[in-house]
C-alpha angles and dihedrals in degrees: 000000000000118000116253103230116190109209106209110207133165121025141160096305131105087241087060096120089046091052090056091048089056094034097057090040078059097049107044080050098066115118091252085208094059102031152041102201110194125206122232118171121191115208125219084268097053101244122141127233133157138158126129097293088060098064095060120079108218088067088074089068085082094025084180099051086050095056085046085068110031126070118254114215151175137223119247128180101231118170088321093314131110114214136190109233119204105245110243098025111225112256087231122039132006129338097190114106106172139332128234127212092173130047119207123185117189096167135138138221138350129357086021128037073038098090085270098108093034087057093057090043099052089044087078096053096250135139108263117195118223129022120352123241093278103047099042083052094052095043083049094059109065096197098049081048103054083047091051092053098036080062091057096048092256112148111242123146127262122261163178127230121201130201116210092236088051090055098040088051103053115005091177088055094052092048090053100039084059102040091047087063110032127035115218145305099054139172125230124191136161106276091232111037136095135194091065087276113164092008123148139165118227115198095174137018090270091057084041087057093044101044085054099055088044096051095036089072087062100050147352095235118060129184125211134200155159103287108216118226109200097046142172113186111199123185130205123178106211117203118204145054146249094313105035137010142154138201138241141232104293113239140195122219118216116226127194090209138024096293126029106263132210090252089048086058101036114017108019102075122096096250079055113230099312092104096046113214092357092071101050120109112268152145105242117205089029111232102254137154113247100250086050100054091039093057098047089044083051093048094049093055080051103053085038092069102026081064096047100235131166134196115012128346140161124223114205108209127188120212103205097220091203097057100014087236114156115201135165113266093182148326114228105203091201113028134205112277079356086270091278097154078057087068099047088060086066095046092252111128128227097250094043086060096042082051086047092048093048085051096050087053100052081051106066082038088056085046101042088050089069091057119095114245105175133040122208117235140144093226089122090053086057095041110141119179104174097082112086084220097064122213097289112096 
């Protein structure tokens, strides 16, 4: 009997269109013979639809013709099992339209690669691929990340991070607090997006100024670093979990400017942004020394588990030219495309790693079975409300 996989895509992020190119890529690489691999976008509403319009991509050129035509739908726990319910039921006949055993998230961003969607997932009992709630909240978070892997002796570069009320409140303040601690140039980005969405670089106080209005209308936490000036980025995808896990091929994105932009990773490649991060410009394998490639392929593997991911990742490193100092930029805990073209350089196809990354996921459920969740007590026979102090003491 094959395993119903149901392939989230979409969701409430600026990086939402990106989400359904790498989520239909996903979901047309499944092994047919293994899988059923449902769609089920979620629109910037979050609202769920699916149905077989909703798995082809030229359909999202009239997203609301497309809901027109597709079946919008809600989970439901019913007897182990998790079911898609028409939404609104009919009022005659039946309402179930399908039913899910895997959950498979390939989303991007914030409210939803955050830990957000996981959350919901993980609510109806079901197996859900890639990183858990806490650490797709922690890789999110670009701050609580580079702690993380300061505290594992993992090279990332120091910091400060800015809230907007902070800003709004004192702006001298803001400007001191961030030039006591970096020389320019710096560069400021929100604390929780990918996709190089809201990114500048600031060589002065004016392009500080600037860089911190602009990031500010993505989110209300920005970090801000040294920006380094003669810089390789290399980038290196890493399978696994906890107990085992692998790198992939190292590449090196190409940018048209002094930081790799949204349109270098989406738009700028000659195929033009249909196929999402495989169509970016980029040297593939990147051109390393041996010792080099094997030592950020060594540290992804690293941060991957110091962060406790599961599933695929990417990990995005910086050579300093300058120093030759490698350190880690960011971990994205669900890549573009899931960094699938990463993978083929390695001689490993699409649908073997989507198989790897559901087993992975049936794994930690195997293993999650054997915890204890409740806890028997007779705490509710003994209830008492009328005291102003509760039960708890």
């Amino acid at each position: 009997m094959k395993i119903k996989v149901g392939v989230f895509f979409g969701g409430k992020s600026v990086e939402h269109e990106v989400s359904v190119i790498s989520g239909i890529q996903a979901l047309n690489a499944f092994d047919k013979e293994k899988y059923d691999a449902i769609p089920i976008y979620i629109t910037k509403n979050n609202e769920m639809y699916t149905g077989e319009l909703i798995g082809d991509i030229k359909n999202y050129k009239n997203i609301p013709e497309l809901l027109k035509n597709s079946i919008r739908i809600f989970l439901i726990c019913d007897q182990g099992k998790v079911n898609m319910v028409r939404y609104p039921e009919k009022k005659l006949g039946n309402s179930l339209v399908d039913h899910i055993d895997v959950a498979f998230p390939v989303v991007h961003g914030a409210n939803v690669e955050d830990g957000s969607l996981q959350g919901f997932l993980a609510h109806y009992n079901i197996p859900v691929v890639g990183c858990d709630v806490a650490s797709s909240a922690v890789t999110m978070d670009k701050y609580v990340m580079k702690a993380v892997l300061k505290d594992n002796d993992i090279p990332v570069l120091d910091c400060v991070t800015l809230h907007a009320k902070e800003y709004q409140a004192d702006e001298a303040a803001a400007y001191v607090k961030i030039e006591s601690k970096i020389d320019y140039p710096v560069i400021v980005k929100p604390v929780n997006l990918g996709s190089s969405v809201g990114i500048k670089v600031a060589k002065d106080r004016e392009g500080l100024e600037e860089a911190l209005e602009y990031a500010f209308q993505f989110s209300q936490k920005l970090l801000i670093e040294k920006a380094i000036t003669n810089l390789r980025e290399i980038n290196c995808a890493v399978l696994g979990d906890y107990e085992s896990a692998g790198a992939s091929e190292c590449e090196e994105p190409i940018a048209n400017d002094e930081i790799l932009s949204y349109e270098d990773k989406y738009v700028g490649g000659s195929k033009g942004g249909s196929e999402g991060m495989r169509s970016a410009r980029r040297e593939l394998p990147a051109k390393l020394d041996l010792e080099t490639r094997d030592e950020i392929r060594r540290l992804a593997v690293k941060t991957f588990q110091a962060l406790n991911c599961n599933g695929v990742s990417r990990i995005d490193f910086m050579i300093d030219k300058d120093t030759d100092r490698i350190y880690v930029n960011e971990i994205n805990p669900i890549p573009g495309s899931l960094a699938f073209y990463l993978w083929e350089a390695l001689g490993k196809p699409y649908p073997e790693l989507l198989d790897d990354m559901v087993k992975l996921a049936l794994k930690r459920e195997r293993e999650e079975e054997n915890l204890m969740s409740s806890f028997e007590s007779n705490i509710l026979q003994n209830a008492n409300l009328s005291g102003a102090k509760g039960v708890k003491k």
